[in-house]
C-alpha positions as CSV (number, residue, x, y, z in Angstrom):
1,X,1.2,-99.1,-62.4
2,X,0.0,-96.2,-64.6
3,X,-3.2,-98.9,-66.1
4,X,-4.2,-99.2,-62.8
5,X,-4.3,-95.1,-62.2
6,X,-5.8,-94.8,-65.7
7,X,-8.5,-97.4,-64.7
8,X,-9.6,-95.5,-61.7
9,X,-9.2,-91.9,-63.8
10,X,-11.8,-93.5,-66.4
11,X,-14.0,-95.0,-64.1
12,X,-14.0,-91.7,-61.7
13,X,-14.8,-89.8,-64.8
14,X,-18.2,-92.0,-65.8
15,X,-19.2,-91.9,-61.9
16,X,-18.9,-88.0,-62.8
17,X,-21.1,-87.5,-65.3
18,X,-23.6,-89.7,-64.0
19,X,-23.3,-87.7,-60.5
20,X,-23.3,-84.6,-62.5
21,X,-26.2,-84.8,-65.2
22,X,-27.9,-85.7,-61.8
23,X,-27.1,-83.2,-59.9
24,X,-27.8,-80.6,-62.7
25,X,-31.2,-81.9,-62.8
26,X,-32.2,-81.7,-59.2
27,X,-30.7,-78.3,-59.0
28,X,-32.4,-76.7,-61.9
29,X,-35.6,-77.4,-60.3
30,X,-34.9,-76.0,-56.8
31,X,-32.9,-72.8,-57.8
32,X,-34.4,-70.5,-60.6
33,X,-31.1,-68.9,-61.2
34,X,-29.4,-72.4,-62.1
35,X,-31.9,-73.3,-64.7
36,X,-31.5,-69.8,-66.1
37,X,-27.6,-70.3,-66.4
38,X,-28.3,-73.9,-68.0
39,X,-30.3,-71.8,-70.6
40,X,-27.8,-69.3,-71.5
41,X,-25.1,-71.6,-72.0
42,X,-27.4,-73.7,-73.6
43,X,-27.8,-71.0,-75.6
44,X,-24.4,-70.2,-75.9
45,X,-23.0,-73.7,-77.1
46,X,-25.6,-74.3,-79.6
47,X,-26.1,-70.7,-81.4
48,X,-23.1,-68.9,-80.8
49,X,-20.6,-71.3,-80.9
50,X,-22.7,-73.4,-83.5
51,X,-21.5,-76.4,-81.9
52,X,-23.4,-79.5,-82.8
53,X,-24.8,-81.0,-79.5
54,X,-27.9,-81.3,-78.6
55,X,-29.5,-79.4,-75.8
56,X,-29.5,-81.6,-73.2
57,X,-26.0,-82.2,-73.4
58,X,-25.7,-78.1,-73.8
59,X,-27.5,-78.7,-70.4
60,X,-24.7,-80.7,-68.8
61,X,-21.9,-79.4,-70.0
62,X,-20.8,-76.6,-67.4
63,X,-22.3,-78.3,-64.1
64,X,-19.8,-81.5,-64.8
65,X,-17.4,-79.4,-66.0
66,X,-16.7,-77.7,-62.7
67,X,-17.6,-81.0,-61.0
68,X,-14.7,-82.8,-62.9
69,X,-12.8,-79.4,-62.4
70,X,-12.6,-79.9,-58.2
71,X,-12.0,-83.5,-58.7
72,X,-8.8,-83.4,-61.0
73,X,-7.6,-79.5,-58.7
74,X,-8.1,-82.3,-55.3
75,X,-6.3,-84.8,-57.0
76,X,-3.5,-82.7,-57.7
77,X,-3.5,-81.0,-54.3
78,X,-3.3,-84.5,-52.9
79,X,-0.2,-85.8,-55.1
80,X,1.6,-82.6,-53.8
């Protein structure tokens, strides 16, 4: 049933940007050192790397990183 595991994969993925641009928001605002990582890699994505993204994706991008990171390290720690 491999549609059925990609179904949940796909749909666990959208719940985790949602979650995530969420969470990034809320946290920026309470902790000074968050929203001054945001802006370096911000600043990173878009000048150094030239990538073209806006900044509010820029914003995003590592918070839901590491969020889809735990989820996809507890998925494999659970198939072991």
């Amino acid at each position: 049933m491999p549609h059925i595991r990609g179904t949940i994969h796909g749909t666990a993925a959208m719940v985790t940007l949602v979650v995530g641009s969420v969470l990034t928001n809320t946290i920026q605002e309470e902790f000074e050192m968050f929203a001054q990582l945001a802006t370096t890699t911000t600043r990173l994505l878009i000048d150094v790397a030239e990538l073209p993204i806006s900044e509010e994706v820029a914003e995003v991008v590592v918070p839901v990183g590491v969020l889809m990171g735990i989820w996809v390290f507890a998925y494999e720690l659970q198939r072991l």
